[in-house]
TIFITOR-120983 format. One record per residue (C-alpha): residue in one letter; x, z, y; residue number from 1. Coordinates in nm, 3 decimals. Layout:
+------+---------+---------+---------+-----+
| type |      c1 |      c3 |      c2 | seq |
+------+---------+---------+---------+-----+
|    A |       X |       Z |       Y | NUM |
...
+------+---------+---------+---------+-----+
***
This chain:
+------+---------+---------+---------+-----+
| type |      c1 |      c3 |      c2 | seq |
+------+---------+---------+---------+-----+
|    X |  -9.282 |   2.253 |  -3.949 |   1 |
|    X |  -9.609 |   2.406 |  -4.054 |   2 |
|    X |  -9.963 |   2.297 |  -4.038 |   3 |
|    X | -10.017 |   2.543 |  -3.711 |   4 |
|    X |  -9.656 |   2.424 |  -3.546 |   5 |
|    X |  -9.789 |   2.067 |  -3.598 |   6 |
|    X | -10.121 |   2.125 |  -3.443 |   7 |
|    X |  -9.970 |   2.330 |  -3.155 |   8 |
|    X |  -9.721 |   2.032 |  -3.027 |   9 |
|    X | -10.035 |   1.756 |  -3.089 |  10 |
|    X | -10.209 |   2.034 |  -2.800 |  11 |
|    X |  -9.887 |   2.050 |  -2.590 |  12 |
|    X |  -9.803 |   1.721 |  -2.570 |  13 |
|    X | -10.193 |   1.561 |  -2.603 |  14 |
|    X | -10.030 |   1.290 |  -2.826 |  15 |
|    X | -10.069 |   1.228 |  -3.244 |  16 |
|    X |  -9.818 |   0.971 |  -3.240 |  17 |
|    X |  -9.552 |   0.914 |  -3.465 |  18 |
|    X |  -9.247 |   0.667 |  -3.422 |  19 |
|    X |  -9.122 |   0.495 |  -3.718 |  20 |
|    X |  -8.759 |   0.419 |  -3.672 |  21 |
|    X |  -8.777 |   0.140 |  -3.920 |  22 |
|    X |  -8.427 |  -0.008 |  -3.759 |  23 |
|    X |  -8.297 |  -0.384 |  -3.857 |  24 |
|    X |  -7.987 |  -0.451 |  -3.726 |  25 |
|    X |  -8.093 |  -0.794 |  -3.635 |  26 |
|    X |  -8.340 |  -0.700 |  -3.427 |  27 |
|    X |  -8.191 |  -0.457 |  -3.234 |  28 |
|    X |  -8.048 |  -0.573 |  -2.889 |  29 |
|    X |  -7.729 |  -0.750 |  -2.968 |  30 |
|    X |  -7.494 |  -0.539 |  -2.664 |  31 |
|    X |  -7.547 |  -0.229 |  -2.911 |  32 |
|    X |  -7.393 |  -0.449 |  -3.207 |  33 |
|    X |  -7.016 |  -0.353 |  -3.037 |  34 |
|    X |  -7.093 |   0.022 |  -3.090 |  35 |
|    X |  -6.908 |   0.169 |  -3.429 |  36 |
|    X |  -7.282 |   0.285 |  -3.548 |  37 |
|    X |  -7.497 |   0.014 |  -3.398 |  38 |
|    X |  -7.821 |   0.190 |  -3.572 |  39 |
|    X |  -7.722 |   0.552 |  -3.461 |  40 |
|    X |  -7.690 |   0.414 |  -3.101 |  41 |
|    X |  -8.032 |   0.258 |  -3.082 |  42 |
|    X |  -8.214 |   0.524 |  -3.273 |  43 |
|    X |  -8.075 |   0.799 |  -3.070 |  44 |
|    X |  -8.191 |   0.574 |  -2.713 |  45 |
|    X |  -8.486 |   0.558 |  -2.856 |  46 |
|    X |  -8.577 |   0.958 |  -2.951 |  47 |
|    X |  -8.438 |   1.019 |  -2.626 |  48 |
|    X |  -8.683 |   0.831 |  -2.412 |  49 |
|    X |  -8.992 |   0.918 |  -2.668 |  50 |
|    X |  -8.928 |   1.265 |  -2.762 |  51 |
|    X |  -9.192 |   1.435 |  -2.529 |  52 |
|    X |  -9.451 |   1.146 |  -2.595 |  53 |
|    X |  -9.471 |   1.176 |  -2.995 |  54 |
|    X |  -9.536 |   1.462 |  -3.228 |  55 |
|    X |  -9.301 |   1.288 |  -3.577 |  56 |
|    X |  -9.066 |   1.037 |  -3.602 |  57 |
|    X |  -9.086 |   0.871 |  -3.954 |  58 |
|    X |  -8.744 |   0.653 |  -4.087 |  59 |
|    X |  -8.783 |   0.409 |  -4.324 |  60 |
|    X |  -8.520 |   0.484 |  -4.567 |  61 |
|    X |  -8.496 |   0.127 |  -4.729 |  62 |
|    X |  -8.343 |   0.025 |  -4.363 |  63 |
|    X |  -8.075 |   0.258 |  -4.461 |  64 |
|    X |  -8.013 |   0.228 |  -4.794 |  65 |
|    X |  -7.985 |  -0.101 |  -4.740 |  66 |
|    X |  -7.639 |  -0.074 |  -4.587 |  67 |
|    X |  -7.479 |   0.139 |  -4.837 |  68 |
|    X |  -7.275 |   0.466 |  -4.715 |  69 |
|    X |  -7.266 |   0.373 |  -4.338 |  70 |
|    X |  -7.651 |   0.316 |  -4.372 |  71 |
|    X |  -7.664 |   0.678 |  -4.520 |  72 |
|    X |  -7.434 |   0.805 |  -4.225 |  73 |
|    X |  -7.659 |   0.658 |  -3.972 |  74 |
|    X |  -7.958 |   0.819 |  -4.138 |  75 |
|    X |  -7.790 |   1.168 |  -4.182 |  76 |
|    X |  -7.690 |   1.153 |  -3.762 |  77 |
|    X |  -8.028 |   1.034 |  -3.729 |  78 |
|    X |  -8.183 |   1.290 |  -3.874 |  79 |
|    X |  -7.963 |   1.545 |  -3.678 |  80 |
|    X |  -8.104 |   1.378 |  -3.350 |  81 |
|    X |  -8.458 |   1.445 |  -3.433 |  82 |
|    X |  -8.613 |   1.734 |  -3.182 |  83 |
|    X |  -8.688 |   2.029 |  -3.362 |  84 |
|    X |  -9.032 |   2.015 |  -3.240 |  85 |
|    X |  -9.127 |   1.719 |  -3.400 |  86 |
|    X |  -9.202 |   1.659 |  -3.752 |  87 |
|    X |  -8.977 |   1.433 |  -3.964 |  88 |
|    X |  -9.040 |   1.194 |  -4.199 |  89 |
|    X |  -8.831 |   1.051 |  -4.500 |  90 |
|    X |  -9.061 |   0.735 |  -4.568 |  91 |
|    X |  -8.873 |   0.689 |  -4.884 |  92 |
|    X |  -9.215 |   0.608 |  -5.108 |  93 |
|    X |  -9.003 |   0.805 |  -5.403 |  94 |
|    X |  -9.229 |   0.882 |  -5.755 |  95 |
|    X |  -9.077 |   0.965 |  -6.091 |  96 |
|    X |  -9.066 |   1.200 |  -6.384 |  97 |
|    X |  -9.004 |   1.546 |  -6.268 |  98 |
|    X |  -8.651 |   1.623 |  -6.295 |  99 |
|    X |  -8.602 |   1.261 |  -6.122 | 100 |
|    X |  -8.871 |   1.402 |  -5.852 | 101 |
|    X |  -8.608 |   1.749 |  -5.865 | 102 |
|    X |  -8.396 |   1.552 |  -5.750 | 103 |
|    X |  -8.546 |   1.261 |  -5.444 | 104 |
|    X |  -8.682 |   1.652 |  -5.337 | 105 |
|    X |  -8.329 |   1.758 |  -5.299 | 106 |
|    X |  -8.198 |   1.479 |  -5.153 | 107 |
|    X |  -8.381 |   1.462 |  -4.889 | 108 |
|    X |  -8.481 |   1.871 |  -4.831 | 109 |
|    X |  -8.213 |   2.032 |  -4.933 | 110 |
|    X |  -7.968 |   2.027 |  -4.618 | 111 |
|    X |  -7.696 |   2.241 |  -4.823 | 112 |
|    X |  -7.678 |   2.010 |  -5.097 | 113 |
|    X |  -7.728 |   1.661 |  -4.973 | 114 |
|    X |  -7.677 |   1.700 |  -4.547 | 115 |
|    X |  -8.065 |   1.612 |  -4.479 | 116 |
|    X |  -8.354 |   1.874 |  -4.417 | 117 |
|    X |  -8.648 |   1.615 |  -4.384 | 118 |
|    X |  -8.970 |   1.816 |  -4.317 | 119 |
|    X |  -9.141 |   1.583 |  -4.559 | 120 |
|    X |  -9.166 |   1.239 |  -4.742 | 121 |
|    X |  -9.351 |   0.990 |  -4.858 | 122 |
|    X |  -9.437 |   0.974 |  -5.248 | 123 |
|    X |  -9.580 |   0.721 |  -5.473 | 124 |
|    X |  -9.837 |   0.927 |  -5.700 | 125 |
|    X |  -9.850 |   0.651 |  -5.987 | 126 |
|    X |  -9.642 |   0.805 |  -6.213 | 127 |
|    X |  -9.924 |   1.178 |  -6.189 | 128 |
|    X |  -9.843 |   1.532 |  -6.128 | 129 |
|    X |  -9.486 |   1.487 |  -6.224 | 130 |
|    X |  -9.389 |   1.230 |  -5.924 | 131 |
|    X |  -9.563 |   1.481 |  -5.675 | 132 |
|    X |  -9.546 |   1.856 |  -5.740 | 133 |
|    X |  -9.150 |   1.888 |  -5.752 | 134 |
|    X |  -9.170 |   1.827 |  -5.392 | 135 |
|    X |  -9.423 |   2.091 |  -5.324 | 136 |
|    X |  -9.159 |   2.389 |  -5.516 | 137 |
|    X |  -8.995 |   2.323 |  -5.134 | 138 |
|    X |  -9.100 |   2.605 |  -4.883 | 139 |
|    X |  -9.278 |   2.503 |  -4.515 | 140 |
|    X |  -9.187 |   2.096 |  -4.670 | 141 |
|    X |  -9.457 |   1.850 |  -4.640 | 142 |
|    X |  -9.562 |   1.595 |  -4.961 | 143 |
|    X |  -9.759 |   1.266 |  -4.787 | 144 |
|    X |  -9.884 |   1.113 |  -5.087 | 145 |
|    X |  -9.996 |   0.747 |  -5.100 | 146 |
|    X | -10.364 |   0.722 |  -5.094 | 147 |
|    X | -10.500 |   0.384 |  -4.948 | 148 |
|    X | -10.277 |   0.142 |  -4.765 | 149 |
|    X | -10.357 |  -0.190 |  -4.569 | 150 |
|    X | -10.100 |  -0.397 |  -4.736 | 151 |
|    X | -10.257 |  -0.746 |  -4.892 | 152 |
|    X | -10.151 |  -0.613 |  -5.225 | 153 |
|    X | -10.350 |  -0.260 |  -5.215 | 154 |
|    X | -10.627 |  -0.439 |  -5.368 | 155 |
|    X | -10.467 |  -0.519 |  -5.643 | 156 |
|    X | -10.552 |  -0.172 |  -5.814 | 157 |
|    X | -10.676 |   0.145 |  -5.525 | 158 |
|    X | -11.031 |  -0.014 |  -5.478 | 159 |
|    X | -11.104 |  -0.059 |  -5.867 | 160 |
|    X | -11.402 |   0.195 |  -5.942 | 161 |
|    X | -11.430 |   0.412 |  -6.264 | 162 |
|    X | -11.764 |   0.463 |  -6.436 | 163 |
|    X | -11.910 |   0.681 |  -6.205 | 164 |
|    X | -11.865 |   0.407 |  -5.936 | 165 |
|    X | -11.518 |   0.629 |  -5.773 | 166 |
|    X | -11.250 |   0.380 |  -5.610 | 167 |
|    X | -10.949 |   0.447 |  -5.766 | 168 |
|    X | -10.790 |   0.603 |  -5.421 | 169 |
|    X | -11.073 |   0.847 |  -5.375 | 170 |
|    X | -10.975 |   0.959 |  -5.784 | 171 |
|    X | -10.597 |   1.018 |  -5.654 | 172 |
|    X | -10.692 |   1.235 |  -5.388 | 173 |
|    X | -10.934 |   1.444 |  -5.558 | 174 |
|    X | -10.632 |   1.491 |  -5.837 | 175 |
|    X | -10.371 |   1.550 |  -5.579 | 176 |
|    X | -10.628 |   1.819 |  -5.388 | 177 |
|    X | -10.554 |   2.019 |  -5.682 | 178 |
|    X | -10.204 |   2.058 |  -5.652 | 179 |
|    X | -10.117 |   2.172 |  -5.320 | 180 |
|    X | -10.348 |   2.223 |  -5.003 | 181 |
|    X | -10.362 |   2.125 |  -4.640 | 182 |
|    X | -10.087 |   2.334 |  -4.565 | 183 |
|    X |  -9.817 |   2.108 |  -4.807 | 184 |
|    X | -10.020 |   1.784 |  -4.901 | 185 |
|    X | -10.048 |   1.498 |  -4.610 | 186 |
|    X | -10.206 |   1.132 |  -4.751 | 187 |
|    X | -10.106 |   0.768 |  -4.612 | 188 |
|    X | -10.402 |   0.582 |  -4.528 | 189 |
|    X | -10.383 |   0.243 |  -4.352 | 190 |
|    X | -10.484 |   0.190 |  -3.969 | 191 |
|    X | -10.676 |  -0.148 |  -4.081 | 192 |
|    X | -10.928 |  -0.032 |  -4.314 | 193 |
|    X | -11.119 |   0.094 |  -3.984 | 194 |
|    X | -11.427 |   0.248 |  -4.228 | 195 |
|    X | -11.256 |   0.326 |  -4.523 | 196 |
|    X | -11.180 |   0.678 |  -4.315 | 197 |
|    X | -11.541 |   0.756 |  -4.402 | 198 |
|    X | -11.441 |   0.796 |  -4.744 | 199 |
|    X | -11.088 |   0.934 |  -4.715 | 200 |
|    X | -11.267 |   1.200 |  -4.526 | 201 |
|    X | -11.537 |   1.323 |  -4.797 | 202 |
|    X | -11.245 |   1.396 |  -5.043 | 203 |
|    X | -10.976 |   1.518 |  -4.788 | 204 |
|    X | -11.210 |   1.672 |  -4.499 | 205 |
|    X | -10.915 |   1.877 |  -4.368 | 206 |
|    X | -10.553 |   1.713 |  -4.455 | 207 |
|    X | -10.354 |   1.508 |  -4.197 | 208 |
|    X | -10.332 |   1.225 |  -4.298 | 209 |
|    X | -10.029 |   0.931 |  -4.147 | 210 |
|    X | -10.170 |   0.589 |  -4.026 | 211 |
|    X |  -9.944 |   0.336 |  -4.032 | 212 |
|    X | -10.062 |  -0.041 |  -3.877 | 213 |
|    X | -10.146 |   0.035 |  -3.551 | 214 |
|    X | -10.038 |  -0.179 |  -3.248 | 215 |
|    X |  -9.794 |  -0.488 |  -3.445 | 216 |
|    X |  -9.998 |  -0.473 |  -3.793 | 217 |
|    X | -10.336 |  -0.488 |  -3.587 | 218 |
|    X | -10.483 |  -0.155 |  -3.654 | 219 |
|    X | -10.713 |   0.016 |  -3.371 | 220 |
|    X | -10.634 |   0.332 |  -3.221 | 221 |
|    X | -11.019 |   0.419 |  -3.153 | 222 |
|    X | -11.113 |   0.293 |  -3.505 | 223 |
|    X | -10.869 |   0.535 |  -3.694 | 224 |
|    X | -10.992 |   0.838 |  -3.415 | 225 |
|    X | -11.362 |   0.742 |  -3.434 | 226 |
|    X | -11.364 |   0.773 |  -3.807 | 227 |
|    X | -11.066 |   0.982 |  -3.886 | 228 |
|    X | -11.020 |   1.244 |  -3.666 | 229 |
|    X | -11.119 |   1.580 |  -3.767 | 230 |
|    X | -11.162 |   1.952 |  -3.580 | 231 |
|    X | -10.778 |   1.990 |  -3.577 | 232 |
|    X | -10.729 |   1.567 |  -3.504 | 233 |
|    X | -10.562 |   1.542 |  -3.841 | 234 |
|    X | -10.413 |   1.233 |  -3.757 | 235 |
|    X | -10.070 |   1.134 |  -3.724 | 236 |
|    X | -10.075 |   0.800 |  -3.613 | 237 |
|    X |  -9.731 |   0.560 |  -3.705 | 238 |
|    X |  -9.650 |   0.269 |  -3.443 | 239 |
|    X |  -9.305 |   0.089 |  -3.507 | 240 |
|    X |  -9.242 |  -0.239 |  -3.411 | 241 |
|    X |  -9.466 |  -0.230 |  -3.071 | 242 |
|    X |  -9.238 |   0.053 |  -2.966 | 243 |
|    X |  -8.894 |   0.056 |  -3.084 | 244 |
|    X |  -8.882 |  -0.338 |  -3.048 | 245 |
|    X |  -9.041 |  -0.370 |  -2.712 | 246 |
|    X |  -8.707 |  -0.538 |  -2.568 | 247 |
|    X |  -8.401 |  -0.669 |  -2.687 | 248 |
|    X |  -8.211 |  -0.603 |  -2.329 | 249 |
|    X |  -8.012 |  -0.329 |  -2.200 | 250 |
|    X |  -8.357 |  -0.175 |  -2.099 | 251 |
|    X |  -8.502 |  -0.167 |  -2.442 | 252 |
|    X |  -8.504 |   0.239 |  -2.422 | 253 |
|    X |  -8.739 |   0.209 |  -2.108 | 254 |
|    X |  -8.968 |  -0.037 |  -2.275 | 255 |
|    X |  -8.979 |   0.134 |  -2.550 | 256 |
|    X |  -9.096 |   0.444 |  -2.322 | 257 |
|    X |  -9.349 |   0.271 |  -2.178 | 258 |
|    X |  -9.503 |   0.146 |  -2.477 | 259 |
|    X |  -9.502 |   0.473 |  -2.634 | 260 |
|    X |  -9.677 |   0.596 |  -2.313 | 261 |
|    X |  -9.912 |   0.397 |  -2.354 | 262 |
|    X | -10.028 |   0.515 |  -2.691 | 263 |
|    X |  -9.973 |   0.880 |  -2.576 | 264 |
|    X | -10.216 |   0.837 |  -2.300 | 265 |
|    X | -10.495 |   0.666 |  -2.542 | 266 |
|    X | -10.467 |   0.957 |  -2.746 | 267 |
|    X | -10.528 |   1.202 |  -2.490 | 268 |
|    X | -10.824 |   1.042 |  -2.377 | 269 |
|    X | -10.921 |   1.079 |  -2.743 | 270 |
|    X | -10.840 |   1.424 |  -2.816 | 271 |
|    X | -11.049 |   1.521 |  -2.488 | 272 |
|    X | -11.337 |   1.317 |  -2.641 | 273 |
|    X | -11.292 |   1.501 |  -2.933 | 274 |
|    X | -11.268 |   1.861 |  -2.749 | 275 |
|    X | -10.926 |   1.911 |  -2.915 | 276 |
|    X | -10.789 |   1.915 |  -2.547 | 277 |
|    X | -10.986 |   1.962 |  -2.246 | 278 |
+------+---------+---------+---------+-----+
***
C-alpha cells in the first residue's frame, strides 16, 4: 500500500485506526477453543466485523511465534484474511546486522519465499543503518522504525540528551530521515507521551507515524490528534485490547464492532476538525 492508497482509505472510511490482533489464546472466548485453529477463528470474526471501520490491522508476531508451527499457520491464514485495502502490519520489532535484516525482510515480504506479503514491520533501530535499510531494498513495503515508546522502560535510554541538549529519540529520527522518506519510513511513537508529539513532529513533520496505548494502556485519542496530526492526519492510531477483547461470549465479534465504532466515529469528528474530511 502506498503513502497516497493509505491516505485515500483514512478519507473513505473517516477512520485512522488500526487493530492490533495481539491474540492470547487464554483470553479469547473459550467456545472458539473447540475449533482446529482457535486463533484463526477469532482473528478472522474479528476483521470481519472491523474491516470497514479501520485503515491497518497490526499482529503481534510474538503471539504467534509463541506457539511454534501452528502459531506460524495461524499467522500465515491471518495474514491471507487481511482486506486488501488495509495496511498490514508485522509488529515483529526485528533489528540486526544486514544480511540477518536480508533475511526478517524476506520473511515477512517476500510472499514467494516465505508465504507472507506484510506491507510493513516494525524494526528496532539500535543496532544503526544495518537493522533498518535492508527492509527499505523492498518495493511499495513500509519500515516503522522505533522512535519513542510509552513503556516504563523507554526511559531507560530514548530521553538521554547529547551535548547539544538532543533526546536520544529525536537523534534516531533525524538519522533514520536520511535513509528512506515518507513514502517507505513510518516511526512508533507512544499514545501516552501526550506532548512529546511536539517534538516527534519538528524532526518528522510529514511521516505517519503508529500510536500504540490508546483506549486499555490509557492513551487519549484527542491528545495524540491535537498534537500529532498533520495536513495528511499522519496518524495511524493502534487499539488492541479495548477492541478485540471487548467480550469473551459468543457475541465477542459484535462487541468488538462496537468498540471499534466507537473509535472510528472520534476520529471522524477529528479529521473534520482538522479539514482532512468535511
Amino acid at each position: 500500500m502506498t503513502r497516497a492508497e493509505l491516505i485515500q482509505q483514512i478519507k473513505i472510511k473517516k477512520s485512522f485506526l488500526c487493530v492490533g490482533l495481539d491474540t492470547d489464546i487464554t483470553k479469547i472466548p473459550e467456545h472458539l477453543l473447540a475449533e482446529e485453529d482457535p486463533i484463526y477463528t477469532f482473528n478472522k470474526a474479528i476483521i470481519d466485523a472491523t474491516s470497514d471501520l479501520c485503515v491497518a490491522y497490526k499482529p503481534n508476531i510474538a503471539f504467534y511465534e509463541s506457539y511454534g508451527i501452528k502459531g506460524w499457520q495461524s499467522l500465515q491464514k491471518t495474514w491471507e484474511a487481511l482486506p486488501k485495502d488495509c495496511l498490514s502490519i508485522a509488529d515483529a520489532k526485528r533489528g540486526d546486522i544486514g544480511n540477518t535484516s536480508k533475511m526478517y525482510a524476506q520473511a515477512f515480504f517476500d510472499e514467494k519465499q516465505s508465504g507472507l506479503g506484510f506491507d510493513s514491520i516494525t524494526i528496532a533501530p539500535y543496532m544503526g543503518n544495518d537493522s533498518v535499510t535492508p527492509f527499505l531494498d523492498f518495493d511499495g513495503k513500509w519500515a516503522i522504525v522505533l522512535a519513542l515508546t510509552s513503556n516504563a522502560g523507554s526511559l531507560d535510554f530514548q530521553n538521554f540528551k547529547n551535548e547539544s541538549g538532543l533526546q536520544l529519540f529525536e537523534q534516531v529520527i533525524d538519522k533514520v530521515n536520511t535513509w528512506g522518506t515518507i513514502e517507505n519510513l513510518m516511526y512508533v511513537v507512544g499514545a501516552t507521551r501526550g506532548e512529546g508529539f511536539i517534538k516527534i513532529r519538528e524532526h518528522a513533520p510529514d511521516h505517519f507515524l503508529l500510536v500504540p496505548g490508546v483506549g486499555a494502556q490509557g492513551g487519549s485519542l484527542q491528545d495524540v490528534c491535537q498534537y500529532g496530526m498533520n495536513k495528511d492526519c499522519g496518524l495511524l492510531v493502534n487499539s488492541t485490547r479495548g477492541i478485540i477483547y471487548a467480550s469473551k461470549g459468543h457475541d465477542f465479534a459484535e462487541k468488538a464492532r462496537e468498540e471499534a465504532l466507537k473509535l472510528q466515529q472520534e476520529m471522524e469528528a477529528e479529521l473534520i476538525k482538522a479539514g482532512i474530511i468535511s
